[in-house]
C-alpha positions in Angstrom: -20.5 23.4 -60.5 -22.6 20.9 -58.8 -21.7 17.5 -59.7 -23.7 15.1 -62.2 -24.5 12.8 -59.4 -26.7 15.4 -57.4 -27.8 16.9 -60.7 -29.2 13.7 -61.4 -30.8 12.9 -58.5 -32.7 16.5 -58.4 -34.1 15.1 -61.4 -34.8 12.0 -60.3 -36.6 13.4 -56.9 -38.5 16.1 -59.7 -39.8 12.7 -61.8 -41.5 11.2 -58.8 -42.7 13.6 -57.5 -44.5 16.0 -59.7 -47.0 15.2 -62.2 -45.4 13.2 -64.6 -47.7 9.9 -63.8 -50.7 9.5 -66.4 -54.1 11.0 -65.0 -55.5 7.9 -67.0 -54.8 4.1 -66.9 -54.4 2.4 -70.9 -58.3 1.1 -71.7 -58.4 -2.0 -71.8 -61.7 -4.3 -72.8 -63.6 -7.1 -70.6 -64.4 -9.9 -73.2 -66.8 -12.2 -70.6 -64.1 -13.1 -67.8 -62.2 -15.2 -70.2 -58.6 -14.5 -72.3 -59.3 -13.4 -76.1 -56.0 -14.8 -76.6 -56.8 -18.7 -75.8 -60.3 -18.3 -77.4 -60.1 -21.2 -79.8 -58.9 -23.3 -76.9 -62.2 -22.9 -74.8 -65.2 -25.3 -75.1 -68.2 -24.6 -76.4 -69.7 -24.1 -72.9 -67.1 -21.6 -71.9 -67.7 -19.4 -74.9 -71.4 -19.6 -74.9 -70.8 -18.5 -71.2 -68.3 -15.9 -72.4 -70.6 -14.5 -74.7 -73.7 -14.5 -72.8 -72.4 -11.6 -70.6 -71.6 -7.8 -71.6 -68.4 -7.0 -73.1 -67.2 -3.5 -72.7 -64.5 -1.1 -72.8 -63.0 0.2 -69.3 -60.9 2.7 -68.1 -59.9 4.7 -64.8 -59.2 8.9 -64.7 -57.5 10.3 -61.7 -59.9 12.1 -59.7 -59.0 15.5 -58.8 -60.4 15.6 -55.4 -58.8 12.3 -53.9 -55.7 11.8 -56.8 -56.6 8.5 -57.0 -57.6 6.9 -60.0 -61.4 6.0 -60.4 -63.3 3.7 -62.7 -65.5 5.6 -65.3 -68.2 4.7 -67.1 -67.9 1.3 -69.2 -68.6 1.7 -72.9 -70.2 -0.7 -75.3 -70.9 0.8 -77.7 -74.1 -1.2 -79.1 -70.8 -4.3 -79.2 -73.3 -6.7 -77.5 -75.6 -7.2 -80.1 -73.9 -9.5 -81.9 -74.0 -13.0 -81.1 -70.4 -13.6 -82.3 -66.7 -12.8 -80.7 -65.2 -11.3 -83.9 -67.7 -8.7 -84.2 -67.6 -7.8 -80.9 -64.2 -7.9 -80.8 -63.6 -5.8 -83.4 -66.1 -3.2 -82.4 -64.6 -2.6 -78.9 -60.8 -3.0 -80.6 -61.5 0.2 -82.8 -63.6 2.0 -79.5 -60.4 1.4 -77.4 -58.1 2.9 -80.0 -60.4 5.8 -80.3 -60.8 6.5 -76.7 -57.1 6.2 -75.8 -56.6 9.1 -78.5 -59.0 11.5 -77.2 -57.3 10.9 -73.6 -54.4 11.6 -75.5 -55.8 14.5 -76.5 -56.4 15.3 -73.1 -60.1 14.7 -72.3 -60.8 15.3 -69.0 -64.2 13.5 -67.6 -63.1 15.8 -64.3 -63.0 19.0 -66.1 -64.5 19.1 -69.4 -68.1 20.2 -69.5 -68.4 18.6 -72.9 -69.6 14.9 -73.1 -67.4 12.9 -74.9 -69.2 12.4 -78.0 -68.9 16.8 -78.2 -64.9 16.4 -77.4 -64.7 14.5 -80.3 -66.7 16.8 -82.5 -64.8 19.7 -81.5 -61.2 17.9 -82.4 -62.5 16.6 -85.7 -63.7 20.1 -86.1 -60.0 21.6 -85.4 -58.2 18.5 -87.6 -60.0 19.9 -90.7 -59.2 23.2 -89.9 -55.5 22.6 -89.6 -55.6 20.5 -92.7 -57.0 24.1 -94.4 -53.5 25.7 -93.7 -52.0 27.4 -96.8 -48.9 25.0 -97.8 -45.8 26.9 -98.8 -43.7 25.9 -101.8 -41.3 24.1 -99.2 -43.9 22.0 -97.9 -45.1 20.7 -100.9 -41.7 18.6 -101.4 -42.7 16.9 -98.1 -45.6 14.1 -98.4 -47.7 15.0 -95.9 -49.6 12.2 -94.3 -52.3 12.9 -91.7 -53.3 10.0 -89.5 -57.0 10.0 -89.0 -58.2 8.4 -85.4 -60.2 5.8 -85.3 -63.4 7.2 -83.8 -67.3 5.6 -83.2 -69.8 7.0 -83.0 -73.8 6.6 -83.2 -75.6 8.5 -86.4 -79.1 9.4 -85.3 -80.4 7.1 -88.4 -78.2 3.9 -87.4 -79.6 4.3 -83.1 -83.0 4.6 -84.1 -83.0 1.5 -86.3 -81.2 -0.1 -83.4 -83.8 0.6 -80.9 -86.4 -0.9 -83.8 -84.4 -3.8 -83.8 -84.7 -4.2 -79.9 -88.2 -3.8 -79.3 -89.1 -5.8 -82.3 -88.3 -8.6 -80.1 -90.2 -7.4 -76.9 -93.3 -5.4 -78.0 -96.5 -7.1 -79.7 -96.8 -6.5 -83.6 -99.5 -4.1 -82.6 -97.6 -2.1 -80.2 -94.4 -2.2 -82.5 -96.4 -0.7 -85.2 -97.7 2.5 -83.1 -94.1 2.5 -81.7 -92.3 2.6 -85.1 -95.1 5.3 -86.6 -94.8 7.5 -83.8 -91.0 7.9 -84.4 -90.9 7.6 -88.0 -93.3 10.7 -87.6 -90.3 12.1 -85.3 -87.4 11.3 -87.9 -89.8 12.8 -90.8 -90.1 16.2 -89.1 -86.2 16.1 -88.3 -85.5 15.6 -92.1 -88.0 19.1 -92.8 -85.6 21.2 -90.1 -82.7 20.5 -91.6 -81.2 17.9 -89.1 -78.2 15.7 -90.6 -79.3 12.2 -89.4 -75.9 11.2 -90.2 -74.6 12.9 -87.5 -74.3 11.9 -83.8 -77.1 11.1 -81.6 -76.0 13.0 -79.1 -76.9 16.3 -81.1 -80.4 15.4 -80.3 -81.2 17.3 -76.5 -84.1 18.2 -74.8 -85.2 21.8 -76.3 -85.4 19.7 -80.0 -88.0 17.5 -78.4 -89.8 19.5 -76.7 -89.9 22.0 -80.3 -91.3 19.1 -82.0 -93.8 17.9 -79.2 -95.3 21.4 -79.5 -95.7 20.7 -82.9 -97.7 17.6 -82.7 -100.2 19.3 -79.5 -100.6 22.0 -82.2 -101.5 19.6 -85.0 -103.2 17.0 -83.0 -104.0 16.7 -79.4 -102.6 17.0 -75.7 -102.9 13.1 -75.2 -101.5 12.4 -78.6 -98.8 14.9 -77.7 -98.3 13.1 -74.2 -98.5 9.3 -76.3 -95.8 10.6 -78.7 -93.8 11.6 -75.9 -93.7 8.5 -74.1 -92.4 6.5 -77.2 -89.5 8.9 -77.3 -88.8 8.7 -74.1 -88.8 4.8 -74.6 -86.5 5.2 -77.0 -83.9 6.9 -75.5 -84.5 4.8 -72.4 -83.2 1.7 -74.9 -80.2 3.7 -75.8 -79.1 4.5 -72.4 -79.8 0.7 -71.3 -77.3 0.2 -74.0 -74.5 2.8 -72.8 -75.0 4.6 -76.7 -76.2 7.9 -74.5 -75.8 8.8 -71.2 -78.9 10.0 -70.2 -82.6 9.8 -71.1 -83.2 13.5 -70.7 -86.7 13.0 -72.1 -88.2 12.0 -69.0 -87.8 15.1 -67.3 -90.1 16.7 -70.2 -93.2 17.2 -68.2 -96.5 15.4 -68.8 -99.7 17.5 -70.3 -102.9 17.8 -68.3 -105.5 15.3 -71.0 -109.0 15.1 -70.9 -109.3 11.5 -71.4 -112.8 10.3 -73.8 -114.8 7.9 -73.3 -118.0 6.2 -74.8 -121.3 6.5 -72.8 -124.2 3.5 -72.0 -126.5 2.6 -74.1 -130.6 2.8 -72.7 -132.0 -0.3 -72.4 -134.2 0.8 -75.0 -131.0 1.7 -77.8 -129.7 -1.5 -76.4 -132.3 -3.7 -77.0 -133.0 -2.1 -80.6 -129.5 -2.8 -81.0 -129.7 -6.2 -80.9 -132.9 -6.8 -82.2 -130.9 -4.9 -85.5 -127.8 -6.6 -85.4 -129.0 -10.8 -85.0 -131.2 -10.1 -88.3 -128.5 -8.4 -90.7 -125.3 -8.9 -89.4 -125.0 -12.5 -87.4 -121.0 -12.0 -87.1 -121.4 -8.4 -86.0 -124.3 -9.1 -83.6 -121.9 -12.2 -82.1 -118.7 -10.4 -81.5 -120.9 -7.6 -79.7 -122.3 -10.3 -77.2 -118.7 -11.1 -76.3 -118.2 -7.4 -75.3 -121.2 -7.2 -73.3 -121.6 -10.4 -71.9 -118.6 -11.1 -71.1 -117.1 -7.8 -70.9 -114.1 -8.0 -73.0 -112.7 -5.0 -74.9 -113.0 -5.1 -78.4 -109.7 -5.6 -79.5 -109.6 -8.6 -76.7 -112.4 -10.3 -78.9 -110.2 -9.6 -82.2 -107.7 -11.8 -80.7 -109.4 -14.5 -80.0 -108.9 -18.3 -82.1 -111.5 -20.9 -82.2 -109.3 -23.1 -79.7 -109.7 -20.0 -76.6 -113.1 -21.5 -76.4 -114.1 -24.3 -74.1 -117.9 -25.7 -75.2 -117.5 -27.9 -72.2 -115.8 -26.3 -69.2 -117.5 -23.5 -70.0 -114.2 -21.2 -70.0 -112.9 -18.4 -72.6 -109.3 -18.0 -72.7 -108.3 -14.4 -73.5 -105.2 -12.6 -74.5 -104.6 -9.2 -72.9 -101.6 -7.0 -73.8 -98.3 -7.4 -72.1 -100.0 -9.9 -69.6 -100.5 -13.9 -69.4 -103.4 -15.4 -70.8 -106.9 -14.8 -68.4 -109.0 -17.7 -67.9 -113.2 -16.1 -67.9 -116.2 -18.2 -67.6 -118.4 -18.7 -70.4 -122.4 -17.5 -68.8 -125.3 -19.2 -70.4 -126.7 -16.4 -71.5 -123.2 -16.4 -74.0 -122.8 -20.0 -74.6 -125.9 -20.7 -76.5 -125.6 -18.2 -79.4 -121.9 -19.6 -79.7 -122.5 -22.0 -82.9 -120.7 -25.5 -83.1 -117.1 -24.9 -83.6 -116.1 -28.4 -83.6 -115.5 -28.9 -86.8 -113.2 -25.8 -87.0 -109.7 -25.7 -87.1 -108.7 -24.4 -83.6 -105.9 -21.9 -85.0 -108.3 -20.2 -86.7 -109.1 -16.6 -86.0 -113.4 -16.7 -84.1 -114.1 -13.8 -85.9 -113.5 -12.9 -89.8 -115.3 -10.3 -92.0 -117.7 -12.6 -93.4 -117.9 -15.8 -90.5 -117.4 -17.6 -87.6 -113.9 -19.3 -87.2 -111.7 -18.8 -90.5 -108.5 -17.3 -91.4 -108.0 -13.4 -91.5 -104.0 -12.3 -92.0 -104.0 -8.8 -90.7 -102.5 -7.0 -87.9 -105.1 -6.5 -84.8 -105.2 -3.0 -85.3 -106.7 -3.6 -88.9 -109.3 -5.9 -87.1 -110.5 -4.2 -84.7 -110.8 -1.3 -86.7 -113.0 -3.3 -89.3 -115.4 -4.1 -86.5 -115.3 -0.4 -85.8 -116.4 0.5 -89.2 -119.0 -2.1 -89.4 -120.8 -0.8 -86.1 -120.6 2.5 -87.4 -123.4 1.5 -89.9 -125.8 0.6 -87.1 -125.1 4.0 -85.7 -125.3 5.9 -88.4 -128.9 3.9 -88.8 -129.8 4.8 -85.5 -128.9 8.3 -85.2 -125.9 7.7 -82.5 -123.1 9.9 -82.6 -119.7 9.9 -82.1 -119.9 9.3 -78.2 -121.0 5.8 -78.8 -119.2 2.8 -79.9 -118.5 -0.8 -79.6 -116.9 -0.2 -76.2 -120.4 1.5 -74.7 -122.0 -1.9 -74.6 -118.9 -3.2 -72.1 -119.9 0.3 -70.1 -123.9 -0.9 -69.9 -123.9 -4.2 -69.2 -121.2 -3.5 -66.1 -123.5 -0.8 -64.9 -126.5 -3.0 -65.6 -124.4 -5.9 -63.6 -123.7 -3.6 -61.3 -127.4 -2.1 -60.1 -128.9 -5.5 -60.1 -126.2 -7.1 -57.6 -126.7 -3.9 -55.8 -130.0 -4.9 -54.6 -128.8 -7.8 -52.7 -125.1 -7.6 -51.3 -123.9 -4.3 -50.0 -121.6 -2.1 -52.1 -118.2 -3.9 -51.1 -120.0 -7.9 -51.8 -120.5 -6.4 -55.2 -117.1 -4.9 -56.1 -115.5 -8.0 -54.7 -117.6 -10.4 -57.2 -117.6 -7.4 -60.1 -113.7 -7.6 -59.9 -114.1 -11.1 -60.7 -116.4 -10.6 -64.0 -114.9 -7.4 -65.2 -111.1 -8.8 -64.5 -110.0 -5.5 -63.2 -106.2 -6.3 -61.5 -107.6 -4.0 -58.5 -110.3 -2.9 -56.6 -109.1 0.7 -56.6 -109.1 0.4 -60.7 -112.7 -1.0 -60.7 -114.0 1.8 -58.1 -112.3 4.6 -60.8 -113.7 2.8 -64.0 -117.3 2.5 -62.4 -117.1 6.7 -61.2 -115.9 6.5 -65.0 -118.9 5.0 -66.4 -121.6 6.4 -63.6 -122.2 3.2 -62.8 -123.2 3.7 -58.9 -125.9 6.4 -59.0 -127.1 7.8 -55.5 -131.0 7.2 -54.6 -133.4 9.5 -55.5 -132.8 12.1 -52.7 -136.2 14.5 -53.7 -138.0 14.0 -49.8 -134.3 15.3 -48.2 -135.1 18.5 -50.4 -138.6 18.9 -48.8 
């Protein structure tokens, strides 16, 4: 019989050198380079420091291919939203418990095909079944006492009110409104399929969005079908920014071929009767139409505009465009004197209101510009002008009417460089594709080539 000592140190030689090691190191959680533990001995500069970076959970998995062990993923968790260290704390506490169980459990990043939100599905799943086992008389005596993990995860309900919360902050009240409807819209038709928006975000994959994309091009349009998808996409691109999925699988949707519309020119003659219309029953009306065609803004650039954008004396219009600074435009003549004296009017006020010049108007832009919209659709409907006409044709004819008459003196590139200018177009490839838009440039007529 072989002595103990060379038994044990069989066993000892078996220890080190098989796979008794973990595969995976104990998570641990980054909490902004500083030690939890000596928290209320920092100073209010070190914490606000602390607590202006990311805290996360971390943990390595031993990588098949090399044996060594390998950094995964961090996980937040949506921890970083709150301002304060006890939330965030807490948050990550219970996401380290939970995913030091599953590891446990013997999820394998390596191997399993599942993500990790599925692996945790799938053992909750097999808990309650095991629960389900018939007890006999025996086990009845015993006080059975399961110990639920601790597990986080993102219900489809709670992500997409966090993604409202985050572009609240970063999108204007206009664009936040379209955003939210859009996926409201989204959430609505989930609710008619039967989809549990308690349950985990992650049960949301590419085949349900394209099923309800199809849904909206059959109801609605290619471009409103394209529109919608782009706000999902957005959406998910804000979750996986914030580690809640891993990937934004709604980019790889493909993009619709869409016939974009667009409003045609006015004749000079439609113009002109226009005009002649508007300055004798509608002054507001007639006024904000000027600033489209005079000075070529779109209309829901004039709805922004306050009494203080405009400068009587420097002749200059300040104008607020989406998702860009404020643009500085001159004022022409031909503008400036049917602007009436705004002097006296508080400069915070809105320029244009239902019923005057320079007064207060509490509405989203969207409201106001379709007000305007409605309005103008009275001067068609008393002219005879369908639906290929609109507020935004009289930006098209007085660019094409700028256009030709530069045209006669400056060659075709003098008058794309000043155009750009006027118009405000950030390039001169995006003014050459709005004027083959708009037919601005015309060719001669070419009748004596034919002869």
């Amino acid at each position: 019989m072989p002595s103990i000592f060379l038994l044990l140190q069989r066993v000892h030689k078996r220890v080190h050198d098989s796979a008794m090691e973990l595969n995976y190191s104990e998570p641990k959680i980054f909490t902004g380079g500083v030690d939890i533990n000596t928290w209320t001995k920092l100073s209010t500069k070190e914490k606000k420091e602390a607590m202006s970076k990311h805290w996360y959970v971390y943990y390595s998995y031993r990588n098949p291919k090399t044996g060594r062990l390998k950094r995964q993923i961090n996980i937040k968790g949506g921890a970083n939203f709150y301002k304060d260290k006890k939330s965030r704390y807490h948050i990550l506490s219970k996401l380290r418990e939970s995913l030091e169980y599953v590891l446990t459990q013997g999820f394998n990043p390596y191997e399993d095909n599942s993500s990790l939100a599925e692996f945790i599905e799938q053992k909750l799943l097999m808990d309650e079944t095991e629960t389900k086992k018939v007890i006999t008389p025996i086990e009845k005596t015993i006080p059975i006492v399961k110990v639920e993990p601790i597990l986080t995860v993102y219900p489809i309900r709670k992500a997409f009110n966090l993604v409202y919360q985050i572009k609240s902050k970063t999108q204007s009240v206009n664009s936040h409104g379209n955003f939210k409807s859009r996926i409201n819209r989204f959430l609505e038709w989930m609710k008619k399929e039967n989809i549990d928006l308690k349950k985990d975000i992650s049960i949301i994959n590419k085949k349900l969005v394209i099923e309800y994309l199809n849904t909206v091009l059959a109801s609605s349009s290619s471009r409103n079908r394209n529109n919608t998808r782009t706000d999902i996409s957005s959406l998910f691109q804000t979750l996986e920014d914030n580690e809640i999925i891993q990937d934004n699988f709604v980019k790889k949707i493909n993009i619709l071929k869409s016939t974009p519309e667009r409003n045609k020119t006015y004749t000079t003659t439609e113009q002109e009767k226009i005009f002649e219309y508007l300055k004798e029953h509608d002054k507001v009306l007639y006024l904000f139409v000027l600033f489209v065609s005079y000075n070529y803004l779109r209309p829901v650039e004039v709805c922004r505009l306050k009494v203080g954008d405009i400068d009587i004396i420097d002749k200059k219009l300040y104008v607020r465009a989406k998702n860009q600074a404020v643009k500085i435009k001159i004022i022409p003549d031909i503008l400036l004197k049917e602007i009436p004296d705004l002097s006296e009017i508080d400069k915070d006020f809105i320029l244009f209101t239902p019923d005057t010049i320079g007064g207060l108007w509490d509405t989203i832009e969207n409201n106001k510009r379709n007000y305007f919209t409605k309005q103008f659709k009275k001067i068609k409907d008393h002219f005879g002008l369908g639906k290929d006409y609109g507020l935004y044709s009289f930006r098209h004819t007085f660019i094409t009417k700028l256009y030709k008459e530069m045209a006669k003196t400056a060659t075709p590139l003098e008058v794309k460089s000043k155009l750009q200018l006027i118009t405000g177009h950030s390039t001169m490839q995006a003014l050459e594709l709005y004027l083959r838009d708009i037919d601005a440039v015309l060719p001669e007529d070419y009748s004596k080539l034919l002869k």
